[in-house]
N, C-alpha and C positions, 0 to 999 in steps of 0.2 A: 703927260706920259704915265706918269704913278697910278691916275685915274683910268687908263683904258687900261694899265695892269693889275689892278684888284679887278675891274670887273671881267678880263681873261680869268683871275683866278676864281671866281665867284662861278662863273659858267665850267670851269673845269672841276670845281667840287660838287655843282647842281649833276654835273656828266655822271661821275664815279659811280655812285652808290647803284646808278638801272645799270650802267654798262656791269661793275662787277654783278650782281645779281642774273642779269641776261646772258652774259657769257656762262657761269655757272652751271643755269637750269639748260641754256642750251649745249650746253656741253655732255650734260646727263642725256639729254633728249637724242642727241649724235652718238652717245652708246649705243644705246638700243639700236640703232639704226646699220652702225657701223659693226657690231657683233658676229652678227651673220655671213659680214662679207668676206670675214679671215684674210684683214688687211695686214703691211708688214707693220712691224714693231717704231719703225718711224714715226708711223700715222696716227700712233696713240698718244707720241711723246708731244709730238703736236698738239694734239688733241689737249694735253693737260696743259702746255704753255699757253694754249690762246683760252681756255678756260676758267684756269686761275691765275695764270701768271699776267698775263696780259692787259688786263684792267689795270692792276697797279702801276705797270710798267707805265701805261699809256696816262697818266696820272703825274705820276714822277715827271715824265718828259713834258708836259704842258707846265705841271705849277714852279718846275725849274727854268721854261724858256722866256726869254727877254719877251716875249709874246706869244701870252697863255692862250690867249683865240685865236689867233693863227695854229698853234701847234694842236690845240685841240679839236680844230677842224682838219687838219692832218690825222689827226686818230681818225676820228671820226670814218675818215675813207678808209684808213687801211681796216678799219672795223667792215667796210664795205667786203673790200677785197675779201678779208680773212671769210666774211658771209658766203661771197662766189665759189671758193675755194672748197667750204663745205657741203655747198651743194650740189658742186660738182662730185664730191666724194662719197657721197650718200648714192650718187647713181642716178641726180635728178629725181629722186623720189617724189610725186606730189606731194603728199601731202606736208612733210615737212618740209621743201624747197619753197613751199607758196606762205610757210609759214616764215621762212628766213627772209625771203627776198619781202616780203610786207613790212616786216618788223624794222629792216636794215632803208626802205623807204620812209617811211613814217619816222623813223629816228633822224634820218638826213635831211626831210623836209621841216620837223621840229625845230631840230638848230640850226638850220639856214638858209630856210624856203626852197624854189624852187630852182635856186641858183646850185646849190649842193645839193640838191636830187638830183639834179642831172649829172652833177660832175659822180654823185653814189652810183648810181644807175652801170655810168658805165664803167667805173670801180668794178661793180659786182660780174 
């Protein structure tokens, strides 16, 4: 049991550092995008909790739970979701929607084939 919980935790500190990074830059990339549209003040506070806050958060919850790969394949979707969420809020924009919904595939089939692609897919 010890041993499939170091390496839960080994897989959720390999996670951290792209998700913080990814959230970040794309959080900067959904300004620019979101600027124009003179959304309400909700959707900025959002905006900075899934950006900065959210990596950590989602970190915390894995290397705390009795079972770090489970809970981190748990982020992992709600990273999906949070992905849908903003592409819907861009306005379906190509260019940056084809860049979320790739990134948010690729990440879900990295860590756990194509069993959690499909379960991201329809996440997003």
């Amino acid at each position: 049991m010890d041993n499939q919980r170091g390496k839960g935790l080994s897989f959720a500190r390999r996670i951290y550092a792209p998700r913080a990074i990814g959230s970040g830059f794309g959080g900067l990339a959904l300004v620019a995008f979101l600027y124009p549209l003179n959304i309400p003040n909700w959707v900025w506070m959002l905006l900075l909790a899934n950006a900065l806050v959210w990596p950590h958060l989602a970190f915390q919850l894995s290397s705390r739970s009795a079972y770090p790969y489970r809970a981190e394949r748990l982020n992992i979707l709600i990273d999906s979701l949070g992905g849908g969420f903003w592409a819907a809020s861009i306005q379906f924009n190509p260019l940056l929607t084809v860049i979320i919904v790739s990134m948010m595939m690729m990440h879900n089939v990295a860590a756990g084939g194509p069993k959690l692609l499909l379960r991201g897919a329809s996440a997003l």
